[in-house]
ZAMARGU-4260 file (C-alpha; in steps of 0.2 Angstrom, whole numbers, plus 5000, padded with zeros to 4 digits):
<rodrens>
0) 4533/5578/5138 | 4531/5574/5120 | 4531/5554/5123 | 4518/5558/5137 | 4505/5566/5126
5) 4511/5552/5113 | 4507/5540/5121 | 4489/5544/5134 | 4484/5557/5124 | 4470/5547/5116
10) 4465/5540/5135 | 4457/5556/5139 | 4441/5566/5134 | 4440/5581/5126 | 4438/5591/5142
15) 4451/5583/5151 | 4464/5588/5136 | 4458/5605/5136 | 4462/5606/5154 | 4480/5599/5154
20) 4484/5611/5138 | 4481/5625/5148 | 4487/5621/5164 | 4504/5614/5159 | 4513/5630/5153
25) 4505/5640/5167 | 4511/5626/5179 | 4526/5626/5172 | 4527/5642/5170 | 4525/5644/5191
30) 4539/5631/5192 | 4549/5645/5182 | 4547/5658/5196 | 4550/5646/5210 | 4564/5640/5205
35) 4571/5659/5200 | 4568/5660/5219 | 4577/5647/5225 | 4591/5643/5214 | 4605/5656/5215
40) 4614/5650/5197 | 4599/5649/5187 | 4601/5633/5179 | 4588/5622/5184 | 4574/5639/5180
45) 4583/5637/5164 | 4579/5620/5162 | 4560/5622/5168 | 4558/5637/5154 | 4563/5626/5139
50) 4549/5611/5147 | 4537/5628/5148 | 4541/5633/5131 | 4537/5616/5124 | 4523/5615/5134
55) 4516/5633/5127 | 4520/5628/5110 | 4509/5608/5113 | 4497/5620/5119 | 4493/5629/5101
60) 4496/5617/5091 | 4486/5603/5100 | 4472/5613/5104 | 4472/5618/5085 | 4470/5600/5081
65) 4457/5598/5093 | 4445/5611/5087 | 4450/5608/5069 | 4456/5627/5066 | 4465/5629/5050
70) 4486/5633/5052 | 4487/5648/5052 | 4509/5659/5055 | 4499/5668/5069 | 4505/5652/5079
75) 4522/5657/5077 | 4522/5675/5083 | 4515/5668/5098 | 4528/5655/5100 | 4542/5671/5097
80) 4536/5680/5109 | 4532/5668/5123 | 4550/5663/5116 | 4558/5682/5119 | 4550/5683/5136
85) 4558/5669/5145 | 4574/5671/5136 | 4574/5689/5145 | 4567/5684/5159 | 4580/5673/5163
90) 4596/5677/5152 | 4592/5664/5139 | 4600/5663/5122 | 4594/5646/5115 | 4576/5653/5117
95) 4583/5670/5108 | 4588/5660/5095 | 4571/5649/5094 | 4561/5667/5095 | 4571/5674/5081
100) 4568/5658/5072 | 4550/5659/5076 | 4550/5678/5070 | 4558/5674/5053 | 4544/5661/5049
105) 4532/5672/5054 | 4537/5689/5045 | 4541/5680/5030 | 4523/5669/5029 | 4516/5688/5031
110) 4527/5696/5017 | 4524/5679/5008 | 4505/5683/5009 | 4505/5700/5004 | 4514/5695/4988
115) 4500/5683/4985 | 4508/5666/4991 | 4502/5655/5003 | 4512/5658/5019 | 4516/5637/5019
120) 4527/5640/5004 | 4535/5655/5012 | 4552/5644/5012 | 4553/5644/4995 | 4557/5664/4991
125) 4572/5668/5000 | 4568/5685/4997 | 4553/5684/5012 | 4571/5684/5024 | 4581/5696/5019
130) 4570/5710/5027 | 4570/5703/5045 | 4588/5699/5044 | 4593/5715/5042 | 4582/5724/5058
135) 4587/5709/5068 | 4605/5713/5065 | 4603/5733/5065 | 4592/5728/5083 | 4607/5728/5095
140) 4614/5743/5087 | 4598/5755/5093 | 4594/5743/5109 | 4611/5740/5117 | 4610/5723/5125
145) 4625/5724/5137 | 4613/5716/5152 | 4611/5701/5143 | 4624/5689/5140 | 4631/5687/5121
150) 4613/5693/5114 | 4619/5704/5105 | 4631/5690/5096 | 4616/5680/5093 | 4605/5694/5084
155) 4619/5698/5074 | 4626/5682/5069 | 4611/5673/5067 | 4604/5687/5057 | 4619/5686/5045
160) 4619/5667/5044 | 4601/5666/5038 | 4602/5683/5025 | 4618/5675/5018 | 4608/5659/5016
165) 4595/5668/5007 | 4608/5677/4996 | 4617/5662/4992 | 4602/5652/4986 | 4597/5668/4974
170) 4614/5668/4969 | 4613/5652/4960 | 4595/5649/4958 | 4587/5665/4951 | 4570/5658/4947
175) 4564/5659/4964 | 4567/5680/4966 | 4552/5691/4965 | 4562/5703/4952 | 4555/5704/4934
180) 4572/5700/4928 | 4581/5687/4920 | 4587/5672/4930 | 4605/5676/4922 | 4603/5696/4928
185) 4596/5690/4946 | 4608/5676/4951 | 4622/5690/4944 | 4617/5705/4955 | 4614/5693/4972
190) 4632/5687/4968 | 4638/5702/4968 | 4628/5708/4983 | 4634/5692/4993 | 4652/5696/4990
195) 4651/5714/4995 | 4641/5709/5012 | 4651/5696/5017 | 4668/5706/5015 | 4659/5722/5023
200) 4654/5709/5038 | 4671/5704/5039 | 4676/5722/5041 | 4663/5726/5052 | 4668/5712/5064
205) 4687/5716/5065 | 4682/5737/5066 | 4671/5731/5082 | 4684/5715/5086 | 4670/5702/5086
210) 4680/5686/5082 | 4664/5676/5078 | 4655/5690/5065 | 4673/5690/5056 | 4671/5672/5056
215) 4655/5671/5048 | 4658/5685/5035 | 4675/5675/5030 | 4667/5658/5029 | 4652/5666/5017
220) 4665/5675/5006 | 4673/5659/5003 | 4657/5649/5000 | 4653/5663/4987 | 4669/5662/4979
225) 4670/5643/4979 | 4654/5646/4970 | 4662/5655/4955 | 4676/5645/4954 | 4666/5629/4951
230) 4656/5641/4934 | 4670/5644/4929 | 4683/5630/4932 | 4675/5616/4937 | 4673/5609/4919
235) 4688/5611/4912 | 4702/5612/4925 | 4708/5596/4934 | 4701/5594/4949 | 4719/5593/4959
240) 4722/5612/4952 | 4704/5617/4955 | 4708/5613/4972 | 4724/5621/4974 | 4719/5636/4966
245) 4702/5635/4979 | 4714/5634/4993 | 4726/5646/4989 | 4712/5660/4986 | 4707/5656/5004
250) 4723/5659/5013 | 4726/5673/5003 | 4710/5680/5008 | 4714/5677/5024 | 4731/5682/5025
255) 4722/5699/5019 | 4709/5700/5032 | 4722/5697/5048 | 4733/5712/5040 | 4716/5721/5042
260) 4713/5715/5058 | 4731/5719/5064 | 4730/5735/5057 | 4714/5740/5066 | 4720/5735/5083
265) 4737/5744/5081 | 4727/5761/5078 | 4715/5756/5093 | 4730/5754/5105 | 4732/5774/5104
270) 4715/5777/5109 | 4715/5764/5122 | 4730/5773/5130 | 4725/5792/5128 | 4707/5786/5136
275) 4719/5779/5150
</rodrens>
């Protein structure tokens, strides 16, 4: 579709343009519900949403360019929820995942705006994130999600992937924090905040058994360790024992975790068998 408009665009007139921009995600969108009809499995309505997603995202952004409006993060919360109604329209979690990403971009342009930054720059405080991280992984917890297909997974990890990001950058870089502190005062408390919510994710995914939130809290706590190891050892340790001791501090922190994990399911397995 992209190559299409690429390449005829210019051939047409204004009014002609127009015309296409509009009818393309409402035909596609048509094509959507026909196919829901007719196809049993889903896939090829699937398929038709992501073209009508595309074709509603061409739509803003050309028609902007046509009429010369100025950019403006509106677009995005359009695109999010265009985004969250096909992907529970049809039970699809790519387009979960591009509304949440839409979300973040346009929640953090707003916050960005309303600490007097242009929202285009909202990228650069990580801070704008953090915020919409956390309703977006608390949002599964108040509006269960069990008729949609490993949604619940995506808010969640998603949400913690991007706030450890966040965290991680202040972490190191404290010049881009909105806290009247010093850069050594920031980058300290976010280190300290990182390590305390990646080993409580890792808890919170053994406690609810949800491999892939475990996952993601153990490979964060070790970036966050690997982190202070290199401040403090990089300089002057050889690298082979840098990299021994690195190692060694993971599967130890592993090691730990499975204990925890063991421990959890084997005080589950009583409650499992007096429910049965």
């Amino acid at each position: 579709m992209f190559f299409l408009f690429y390449q005829y665009w210019g051939f047409f007139g204004t009014a002609a343009q127009v015309g296409l921009l509009i009818s393309a995600p409402l035909l596609s969108l048509a094509l959507v519900g026909w196919l829901m009809r007719i196809d049993a499995s889903g896939y090829y309505a699937k398929l038709a949403a992501l073209v009508s997603f595309a074709a509603w995202v061409l739509n803003i952004v050309m028609l902007g360019s046509i009429f010369n409006l100025p950019a403006s993060p509106n677009a995005f919360a359009v695109f999010a929820l265009y985004a969250f109604t096909l992907a529970y329209l049809l039970n699809l979690r790519l387009l979960l995942a591009v509304g949440m990403l839409c979300s973040y971009i346009f929640l953090g342009a707003r916050f960005g705006s309303w600490m007097g930054s242009y929202w285009v720059s909202t990228g650069e405080y990580p801070e704008h994130f953090l915020l919409t991280s956390l309703l977006f992984f608390l949002l599964p917890l108040k509006f269960k999600q069990q008729h949609y297909d490993g949604f619940a997974a995506i808010y969640q990890i998603l949400a913690a992937v991007v706030f450890f990001i966040a965290i991680l950058i202040l972490a190191n870089w404290g010049s881009v924090s909105y806290l009247p502190w010093s850069h050594s005062v920031i980058e300290g408390l976010y280190q300290v905040l990182g390590f305390v919510c990646s080993a409580l994710l890792v808890l919170y995914g053994i406690r609810q058994q949800a491999a892939k939130l475990m996952l993601t809290g153990n490979v964060f706590f070790a970036l966050f360790l690997y982190t202070k190891f290199f401040d403090w050892w990089w300089d002057w340790l050889p690298k082979y024992l840098f990299f021994f001791l690195l190692g060694l501090t993971a599967i130890l922190a592993l090691l730990i975790f499975n204990r925890l994990r063991l421990v959890v399911q084997t005080a589950a397995k009583p409650d499992e068998v007096a429910n049965v």
